[in-house]
C-alpha positions in Angstrom: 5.6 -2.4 -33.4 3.9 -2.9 -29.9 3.0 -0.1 -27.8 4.6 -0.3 -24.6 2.6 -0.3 -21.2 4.2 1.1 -18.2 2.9 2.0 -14.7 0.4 -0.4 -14.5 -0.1 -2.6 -11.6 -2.1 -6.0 -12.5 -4.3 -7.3 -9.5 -5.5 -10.9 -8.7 -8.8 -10.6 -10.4 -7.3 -9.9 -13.9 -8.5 -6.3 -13.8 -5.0 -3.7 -14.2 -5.0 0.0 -13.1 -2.9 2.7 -13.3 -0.2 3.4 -10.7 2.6 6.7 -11.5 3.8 8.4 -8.0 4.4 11.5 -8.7 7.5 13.5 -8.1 8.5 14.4 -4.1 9.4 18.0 -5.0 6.0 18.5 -7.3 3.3 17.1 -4.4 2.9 20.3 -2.7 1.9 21.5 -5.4 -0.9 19.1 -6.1 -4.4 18.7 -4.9 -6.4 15.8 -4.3 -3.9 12.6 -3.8 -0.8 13.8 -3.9 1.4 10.8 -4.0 0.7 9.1 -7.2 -2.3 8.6 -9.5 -4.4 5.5 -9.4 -6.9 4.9 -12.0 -8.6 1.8 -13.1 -8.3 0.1 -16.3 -10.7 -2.3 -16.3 -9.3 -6.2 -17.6 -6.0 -5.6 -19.8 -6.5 -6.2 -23.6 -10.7 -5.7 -23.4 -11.9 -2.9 -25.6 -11.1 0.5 -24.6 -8.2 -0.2 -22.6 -5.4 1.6 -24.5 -8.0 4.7 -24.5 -8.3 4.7 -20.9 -4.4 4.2 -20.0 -3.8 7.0 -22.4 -6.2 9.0 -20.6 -4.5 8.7 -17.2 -1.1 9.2 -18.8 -2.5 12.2 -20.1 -4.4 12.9 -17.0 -0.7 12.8 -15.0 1.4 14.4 -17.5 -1.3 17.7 -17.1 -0.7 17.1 -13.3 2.6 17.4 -13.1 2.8 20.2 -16.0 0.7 22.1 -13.6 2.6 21.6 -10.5 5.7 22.3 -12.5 4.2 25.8 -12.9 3.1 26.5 -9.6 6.6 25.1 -8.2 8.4 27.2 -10.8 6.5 30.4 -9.7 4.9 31.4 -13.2 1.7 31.9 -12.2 -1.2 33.3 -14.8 -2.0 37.2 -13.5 -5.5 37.9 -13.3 -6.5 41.0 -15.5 -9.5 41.9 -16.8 -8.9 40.0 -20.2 -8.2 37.0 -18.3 -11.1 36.8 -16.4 -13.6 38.0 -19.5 -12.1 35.0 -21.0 -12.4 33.0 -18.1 -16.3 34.0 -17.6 -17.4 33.6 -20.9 -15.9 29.5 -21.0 -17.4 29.4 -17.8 -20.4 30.2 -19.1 -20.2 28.4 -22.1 -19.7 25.4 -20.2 -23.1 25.7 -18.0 -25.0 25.7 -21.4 -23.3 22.9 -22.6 -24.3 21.0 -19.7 -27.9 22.2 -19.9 -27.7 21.2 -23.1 -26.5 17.7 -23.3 -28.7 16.9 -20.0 -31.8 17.8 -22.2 -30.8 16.2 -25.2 -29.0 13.3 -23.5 -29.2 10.6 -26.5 -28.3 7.5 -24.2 -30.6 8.1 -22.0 -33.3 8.3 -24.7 -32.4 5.0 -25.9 -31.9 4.0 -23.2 -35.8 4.3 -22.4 -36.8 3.6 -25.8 -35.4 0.1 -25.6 -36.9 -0.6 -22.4 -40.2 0.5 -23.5 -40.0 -2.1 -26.5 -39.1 -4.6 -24.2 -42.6 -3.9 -22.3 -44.5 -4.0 -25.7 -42.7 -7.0 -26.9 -44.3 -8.7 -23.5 -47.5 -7.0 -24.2 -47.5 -4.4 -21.2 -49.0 -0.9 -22.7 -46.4 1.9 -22.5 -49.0 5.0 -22.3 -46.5 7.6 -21.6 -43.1 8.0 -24.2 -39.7 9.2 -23.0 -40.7 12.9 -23.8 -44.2 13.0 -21.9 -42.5 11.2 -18.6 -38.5 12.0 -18.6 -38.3 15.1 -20.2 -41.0 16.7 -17.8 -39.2 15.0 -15.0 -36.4 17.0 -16.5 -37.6 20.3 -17.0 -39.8 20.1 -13.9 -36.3 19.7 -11.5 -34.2 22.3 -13.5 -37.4 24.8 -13.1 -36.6 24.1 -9.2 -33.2 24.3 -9.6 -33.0 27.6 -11.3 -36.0 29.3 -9.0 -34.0 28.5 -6.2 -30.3 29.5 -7.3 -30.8 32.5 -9.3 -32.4 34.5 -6.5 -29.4 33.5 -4.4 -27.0 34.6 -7.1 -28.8 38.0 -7.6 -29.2 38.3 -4.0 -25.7 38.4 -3.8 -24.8 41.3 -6.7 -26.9 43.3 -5.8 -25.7 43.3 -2.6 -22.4 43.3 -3.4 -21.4 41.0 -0.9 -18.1 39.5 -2.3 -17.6 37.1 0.3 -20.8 35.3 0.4 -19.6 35.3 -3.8 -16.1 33.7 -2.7 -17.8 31.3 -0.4 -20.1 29.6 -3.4 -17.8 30.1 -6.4 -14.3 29.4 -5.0 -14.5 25.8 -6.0 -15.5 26.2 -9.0 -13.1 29.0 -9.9 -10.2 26.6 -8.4 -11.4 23.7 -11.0 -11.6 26.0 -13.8 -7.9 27.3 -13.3 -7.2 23.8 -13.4 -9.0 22.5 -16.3 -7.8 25.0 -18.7 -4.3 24.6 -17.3 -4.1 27.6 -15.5 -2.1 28.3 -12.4 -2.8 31.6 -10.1 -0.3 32.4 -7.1 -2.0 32.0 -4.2 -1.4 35.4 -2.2 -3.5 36.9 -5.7 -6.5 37.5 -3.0 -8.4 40.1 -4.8 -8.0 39.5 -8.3 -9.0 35.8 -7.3 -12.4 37.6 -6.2 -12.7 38.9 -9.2 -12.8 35.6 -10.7 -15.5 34.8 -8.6 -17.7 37.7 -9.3 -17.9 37.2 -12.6 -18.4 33.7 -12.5 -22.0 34.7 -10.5 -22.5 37.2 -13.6 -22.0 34.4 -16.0 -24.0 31.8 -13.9 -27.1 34.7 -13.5 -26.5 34.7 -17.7 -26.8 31.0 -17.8 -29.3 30.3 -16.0 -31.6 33.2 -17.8 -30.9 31.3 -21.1 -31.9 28.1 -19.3 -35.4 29.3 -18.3 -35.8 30.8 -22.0 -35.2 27.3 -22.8 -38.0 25.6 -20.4 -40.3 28.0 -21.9 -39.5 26.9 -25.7 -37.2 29.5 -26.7 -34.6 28.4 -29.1 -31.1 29.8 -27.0 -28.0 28.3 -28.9 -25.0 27.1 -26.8 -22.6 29.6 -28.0 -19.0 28.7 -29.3 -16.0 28.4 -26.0 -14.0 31.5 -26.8 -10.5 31.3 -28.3 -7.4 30.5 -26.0 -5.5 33.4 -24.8 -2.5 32.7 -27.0 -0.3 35.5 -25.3 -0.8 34.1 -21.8 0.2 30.6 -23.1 3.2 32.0 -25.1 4.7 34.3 -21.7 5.0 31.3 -19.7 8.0 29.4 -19.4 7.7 25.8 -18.2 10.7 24.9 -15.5 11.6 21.2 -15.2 11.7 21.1 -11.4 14.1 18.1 -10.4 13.6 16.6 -7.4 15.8 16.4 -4.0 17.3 13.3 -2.9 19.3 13.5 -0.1 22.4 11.4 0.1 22.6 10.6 3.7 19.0 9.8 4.0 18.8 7.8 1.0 21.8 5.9 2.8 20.2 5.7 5.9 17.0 4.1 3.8 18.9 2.1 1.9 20.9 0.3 5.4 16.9 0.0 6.8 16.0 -2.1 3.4 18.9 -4.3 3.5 18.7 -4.7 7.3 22.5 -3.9 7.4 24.7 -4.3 10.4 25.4 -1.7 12.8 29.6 -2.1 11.8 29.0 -1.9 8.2 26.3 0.6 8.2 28.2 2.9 10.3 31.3 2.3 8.1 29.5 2.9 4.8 27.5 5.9 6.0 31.2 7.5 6.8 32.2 7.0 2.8 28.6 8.7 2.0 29.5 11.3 4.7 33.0 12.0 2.5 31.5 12.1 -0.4 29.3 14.9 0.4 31.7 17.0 1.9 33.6 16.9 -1.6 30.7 17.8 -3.6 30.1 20.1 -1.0 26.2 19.8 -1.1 23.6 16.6 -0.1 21.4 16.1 -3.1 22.3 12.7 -5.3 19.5 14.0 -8.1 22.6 16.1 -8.7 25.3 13.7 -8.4 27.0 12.6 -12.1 29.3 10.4 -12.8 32.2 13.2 -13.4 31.3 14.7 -9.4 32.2 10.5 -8.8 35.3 9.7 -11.0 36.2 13.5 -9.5 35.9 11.9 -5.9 37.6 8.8 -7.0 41.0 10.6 -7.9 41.0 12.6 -5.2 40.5 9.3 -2.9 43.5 7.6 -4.9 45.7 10.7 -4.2 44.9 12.5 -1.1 46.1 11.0 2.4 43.5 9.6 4.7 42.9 10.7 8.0 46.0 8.2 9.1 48.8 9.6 7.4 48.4 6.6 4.6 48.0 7.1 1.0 44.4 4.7 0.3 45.2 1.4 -2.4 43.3 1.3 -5.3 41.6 -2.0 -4.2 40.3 0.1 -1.1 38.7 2.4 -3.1 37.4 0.3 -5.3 35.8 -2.2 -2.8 34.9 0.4 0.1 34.1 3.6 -1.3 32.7 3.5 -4.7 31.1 -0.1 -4.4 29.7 1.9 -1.0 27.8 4.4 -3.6 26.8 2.5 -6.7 25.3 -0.2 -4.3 23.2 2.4 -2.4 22.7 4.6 -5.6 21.1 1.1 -7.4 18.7 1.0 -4.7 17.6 4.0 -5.2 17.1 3.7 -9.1 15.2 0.1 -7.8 13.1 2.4 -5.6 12.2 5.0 -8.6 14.0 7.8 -6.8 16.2 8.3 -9.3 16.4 7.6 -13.2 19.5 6.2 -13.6 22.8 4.9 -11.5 25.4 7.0 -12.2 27.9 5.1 -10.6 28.1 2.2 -13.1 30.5 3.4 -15.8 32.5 4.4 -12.8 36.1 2.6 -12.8 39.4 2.4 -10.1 41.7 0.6 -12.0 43.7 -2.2 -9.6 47.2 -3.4 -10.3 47.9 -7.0 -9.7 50.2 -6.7 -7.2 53.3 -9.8 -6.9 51.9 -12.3 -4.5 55.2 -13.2 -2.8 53.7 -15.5 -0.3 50.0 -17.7 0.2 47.5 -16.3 2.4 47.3 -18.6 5.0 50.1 -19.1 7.5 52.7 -21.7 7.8 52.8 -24.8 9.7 55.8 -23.1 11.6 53.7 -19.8 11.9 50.5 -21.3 13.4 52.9 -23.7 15.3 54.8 -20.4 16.8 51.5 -18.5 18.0 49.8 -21.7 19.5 52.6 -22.0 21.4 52.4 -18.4 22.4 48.8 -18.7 23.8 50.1 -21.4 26.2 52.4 -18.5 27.8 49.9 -17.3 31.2 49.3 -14.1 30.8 50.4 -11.3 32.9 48.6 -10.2 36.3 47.4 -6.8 34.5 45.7 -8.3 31.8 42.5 -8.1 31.9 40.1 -11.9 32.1 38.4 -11.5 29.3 41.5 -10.6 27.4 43.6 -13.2 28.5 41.0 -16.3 27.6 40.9 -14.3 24.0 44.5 -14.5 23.3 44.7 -18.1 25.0 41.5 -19.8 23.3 40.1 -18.0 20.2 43.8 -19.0 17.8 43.1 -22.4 19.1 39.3 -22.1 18.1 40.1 -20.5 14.8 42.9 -22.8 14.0 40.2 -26.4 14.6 36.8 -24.3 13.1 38.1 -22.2 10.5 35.3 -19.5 11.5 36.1 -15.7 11.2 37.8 -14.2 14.5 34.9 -11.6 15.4 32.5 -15.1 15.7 34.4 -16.2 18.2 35.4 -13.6 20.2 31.5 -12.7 20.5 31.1 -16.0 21.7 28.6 -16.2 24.9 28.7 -19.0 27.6 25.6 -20.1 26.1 26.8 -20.2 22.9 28.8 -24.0 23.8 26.1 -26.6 23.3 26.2 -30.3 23.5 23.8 -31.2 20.5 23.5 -34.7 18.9 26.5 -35.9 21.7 28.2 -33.3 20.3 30.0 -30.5 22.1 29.5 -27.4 19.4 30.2 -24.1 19.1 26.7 -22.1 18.0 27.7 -19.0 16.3 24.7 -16.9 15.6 23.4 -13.6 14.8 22.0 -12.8 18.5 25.7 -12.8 19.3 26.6 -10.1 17.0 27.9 -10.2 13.5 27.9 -12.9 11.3 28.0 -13.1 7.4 25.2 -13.9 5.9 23.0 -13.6 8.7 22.8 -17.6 9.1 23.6 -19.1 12.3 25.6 -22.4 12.4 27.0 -25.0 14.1 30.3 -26.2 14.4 31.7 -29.1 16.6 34.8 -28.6 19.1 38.0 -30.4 17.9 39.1 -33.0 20.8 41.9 -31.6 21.1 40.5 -27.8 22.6 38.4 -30.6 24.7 41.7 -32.1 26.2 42.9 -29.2 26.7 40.3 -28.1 28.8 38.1 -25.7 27.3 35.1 -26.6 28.5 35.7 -26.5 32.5 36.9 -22.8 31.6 33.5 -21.8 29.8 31.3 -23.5 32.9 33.4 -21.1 35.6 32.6 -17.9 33.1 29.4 -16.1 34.0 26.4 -16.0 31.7 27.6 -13.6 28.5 30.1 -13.1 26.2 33.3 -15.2 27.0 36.4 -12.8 25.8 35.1 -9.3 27.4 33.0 -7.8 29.8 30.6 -5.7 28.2 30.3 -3.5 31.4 33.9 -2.2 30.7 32.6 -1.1 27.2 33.2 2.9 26.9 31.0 3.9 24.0 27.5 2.5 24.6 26.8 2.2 20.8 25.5 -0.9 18.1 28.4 -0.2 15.8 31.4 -0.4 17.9 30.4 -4.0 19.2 33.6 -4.6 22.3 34.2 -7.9 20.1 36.0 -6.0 17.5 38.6 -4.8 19.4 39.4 -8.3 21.2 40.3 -9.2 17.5 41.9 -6.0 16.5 44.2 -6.7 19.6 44.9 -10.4 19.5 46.3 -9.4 15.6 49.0 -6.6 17.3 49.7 -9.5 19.3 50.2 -12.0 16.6 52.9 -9.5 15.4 54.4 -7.5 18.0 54.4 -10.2 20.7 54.4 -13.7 18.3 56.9 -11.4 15.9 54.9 -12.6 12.9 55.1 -9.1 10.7 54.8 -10.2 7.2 53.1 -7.1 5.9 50.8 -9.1 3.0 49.8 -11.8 5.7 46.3 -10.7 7.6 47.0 -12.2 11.2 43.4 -13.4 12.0 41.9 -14.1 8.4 45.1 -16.6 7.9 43.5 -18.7 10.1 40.5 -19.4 7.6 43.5 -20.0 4.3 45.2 -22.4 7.1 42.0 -24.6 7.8 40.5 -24.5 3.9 44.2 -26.0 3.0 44.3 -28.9 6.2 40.6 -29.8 5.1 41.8 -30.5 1.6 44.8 -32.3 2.3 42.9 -34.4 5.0 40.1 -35.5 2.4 37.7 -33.1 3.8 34.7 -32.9 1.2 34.6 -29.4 0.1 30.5 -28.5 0.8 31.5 -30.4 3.9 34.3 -27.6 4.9 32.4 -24.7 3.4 29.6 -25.9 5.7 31.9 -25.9 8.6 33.3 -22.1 7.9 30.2 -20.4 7.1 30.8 -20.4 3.3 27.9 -19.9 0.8 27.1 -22.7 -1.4 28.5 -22.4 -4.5 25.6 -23.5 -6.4 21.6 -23.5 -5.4 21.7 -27.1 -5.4 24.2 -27.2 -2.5 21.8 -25.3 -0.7 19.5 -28.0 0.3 20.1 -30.5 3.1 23.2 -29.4 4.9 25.3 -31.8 6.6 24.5 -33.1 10.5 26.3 -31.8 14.0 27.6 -35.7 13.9 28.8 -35.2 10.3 30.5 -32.5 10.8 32.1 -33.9 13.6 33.9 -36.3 12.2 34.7 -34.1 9.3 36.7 -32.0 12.2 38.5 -34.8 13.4 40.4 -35.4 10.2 41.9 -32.6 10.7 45.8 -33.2 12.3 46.7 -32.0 15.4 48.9 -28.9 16.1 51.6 -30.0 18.6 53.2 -27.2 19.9 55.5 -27.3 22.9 53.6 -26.9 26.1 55.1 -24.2 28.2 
């Protein structure tokens, strides 16, 4: 069984290193780099490289054990006990040192092999490792310890605890840490205390030392037992980390590069959501608090009186949270995706009609835009209701493309008059501009002449009449929302299941079928994705799509 490798990030030259980010709530808590570790690993699979990752994940379990201790508040206290023990390792460790840099065996052999090297190639080698290195050695450590142990003495007798502090306050912080100790940081003066006797032990060291340089034998002693009560007394708190729901949303609509409508729209279900949990935290959210939410959605009235549809909730709400929630889990903010297993169960309700609308229906409301409007109604609005049926009925395209139509949005491209509807307009699925030729018959009827007297700008409102000055209630919106009361208050076209301006797009799919229309060809033409990657590539021409258009039959209606 293989021994799974996780965090590791693997770079252009072969070499891998180790990459873990620690947890938001923890890096307070944690010196150094905060955010994550990074250590190297050297080339994956050469020798030593399963020691060394298990050293860093070693290395960033201690971390965060530590910072869970400091977060947590269960801080080691200082007492006398605790800083004897704390001394004496100290001190244990400075002989240790000592010794190993006197005895150091690589470096012996090191020099050893280099001096057989020389006498291999018949260069003398008067002086051996111990007449040359090892007074090298002794001669720096006599210079060392004639200059620090004054210092350190200097300062006992003294007693000057702050010049103490000022030396040893590093090294009392690194060996808190390195025995996995944690003191609270208002502990002032036992933290002193620390540092006092770390000067006695280093004033003990470093007397052993110079026995040593002048050929006494002074043993390293052994590193004193653990304090087993002080390990036992503290508790170790998980600490979880916040995640805030709104701002995780708010990320989340940044990544995706989401539309001001729909972002606004979805941060309003994130909004409900946390006023039923009644706090902001998802690291907290489960999928009860969710299937919770989900019932109450199902049976409490919305803000309009209206009990909401299962299929609402389904599609607007929850897909709303496990979409932003599997971001999250993408961005290693959370473990998991609770929102999965969660279910809103939809009834197939009878279909008692089709979708798009009948030959009569789109015959009755063409008819209807042919009606002038009334002296009250505003321009904008009444090129709207008069053009964008006739544009939806020949193009297929959603209604919000064309009523954010601009002036300069009606090209002639390839001899070709087209409608461009584009993303610097406003909203359109997919984010994918696209072309689509005029019909003749909007032509004949004089379309064009109308959009050459219209000022540079949007064609069906005047943006300067817009009250709210905001990206997510674009003006365009509510040229559509009106243009469907019309349709059934003023056209008297009420059917409950029929959606006034998407029928449009069910009316020009069917016409482009029965007219021969190539299906990649009409999908092209109504901003459809292609329904395989290999329809993806080469879409058709302005001029192809041209002709495509004219297939279609004419609506005659009777002209008013």
């Amino acid at each position: 069984m293989g021994i799974t490798v996780k965090h590791i990030l693997k770079h252009s030259t072969g070499r891998v290193s180790f990459r873990r980010a620690y947890p938001i709530a923890l890096r307070p808590y944690i010196a150094g780099e905060p955010v994550q570790l990074k250590v190297s690993l050297g080339l994956e699979g050469s020798p030593g490289f399963l020691s060394r990752y298990e050293e860093a994940e070693g290395r960033y379990r201690d971390t965060v054990a530590m910072a869970q201790r400091k977060a947590s508040g269960a801080f080691d206290t200082l007492d006398s006990a605790t800083i004897a023990y704390l001394a004496e390792a100290f001190r244990v460790q400075l002989l240790q040192a000592d010794d190993d840099a006197r005895w150091d065996t690589e470096e012996r052999e090191l020099y050893r092999s280099v001096a057989q090297d020389l006498e291999r190639r018949g260069v003398p080698v008067v002086v051996t490792w111990k007449g040359r290195e090892a007074q090298r050695f002794a001669d720096k450590a006599r210079a060392r310890l004639a200059e620090s142990l004054p210092i350190y003495r200097g300062l006992r007798g003294d007693g000057d605890l702050d010049g103490i502090l000022v030396i040893w306050m590093e090294d009392a912080l690194d060996l808190l840490e390195g025995l996995g100790m944690a003191v609270a940081p208002d502990a002032v003066a036992p933290f002193k205390l620390l540092c006092r006797a770390l000067n006695d032990a280093a004033i003990s060291a470093g007397d052993a030392m110079q026995k040593r340089l002048e050929g006494l034998e002074v043993p390293t002693p052994d590193a004193p037992p653990p304090l087993v009560e002080r390990a036992a007394s503290v508790p170790v708190v998980e600490v979880v980390p916040t995640v805030p729901l709104l701002a995780t949303f708010d990320n989340y609509a940044n990544a995706q590069g989401m539309t001001p409508g729909v972002r606004e729209e979805w941060r309003n279900y994130v909004r409900l959501l946390i006023g039923f949990l009644g706090h902001d935290d998802a690291a907290k959210l489960t999928a009860d608090d969710l299937m919770a939410w989900r019932d109450n959605l199902l049976t409490e009235p919305s803000r309009y009186g209206a009990v909401r549809k299962p299929v609402t909730v389904r599609d607007k709400y929850i897909v709303t949270i496990k979409a932003m929630l599997a971001w999250a889990v993408e961005e290693r903010k959370l473990p998991e995706n609770v929102a999965i297993g969660v279910k809103v169960r939809v009834p197939r309700e009878a279909k008692l009609r089709e979708s798009a609308f009948t030959p009569e229906e789109a015959r009755a409301i063409l008819t209807a835009t042919l009606i002038p409007a009334g002296s009250r109604m505003a321009p904008g609005h009444a090129l709207a209701r008069r053009w964008i049926p006739w544009l939806c009925a020949y193009s297929g395209a959603r209604v919000n493309e064309i009523s954010q139509l601009r002036k300069e949005d009606v090209q002639f491209v390839d001899g070709v008059w087209v409608l461009r509807i584009t993303p610097e307009a406003g909203t359109v699925k997919g984010k994918a501009a696209r072309l689509v030729p005029l019909h003749s018959h909007i032509i004949e009827q004089g379309f064009l002449a109308v959009v050459q007297r219209r000022a540079e700008g949007p064609l069906f409102f005047d943006p300067s009449r817009t009250r709210v000055r905001s990206d997510s209630n674009r003006h365009f919106k509510k040229v559509g929302e009106r243009l469907a009361e019309w349709v059934r208050a003023g056209v008297g076209i009420k059917e409950p299941s029929l959606q006034p301006n998407h029928a449009w797009r069910h009316l020009f799919k069917a016409l482009s079928y029965e007219a021969g229309i190539e299906e990649r060809m009409a999908d092209a033409i109504q901003g459809h994705a292609p329904t395989t990657t290999g329809r993806s590539y080469g879409g058709p021409s302005v001029v192809a799509k041209a002709v495509a258009i004219e297939k279609l039959p004419r609506f005659n209606v009777d002209e008013k």
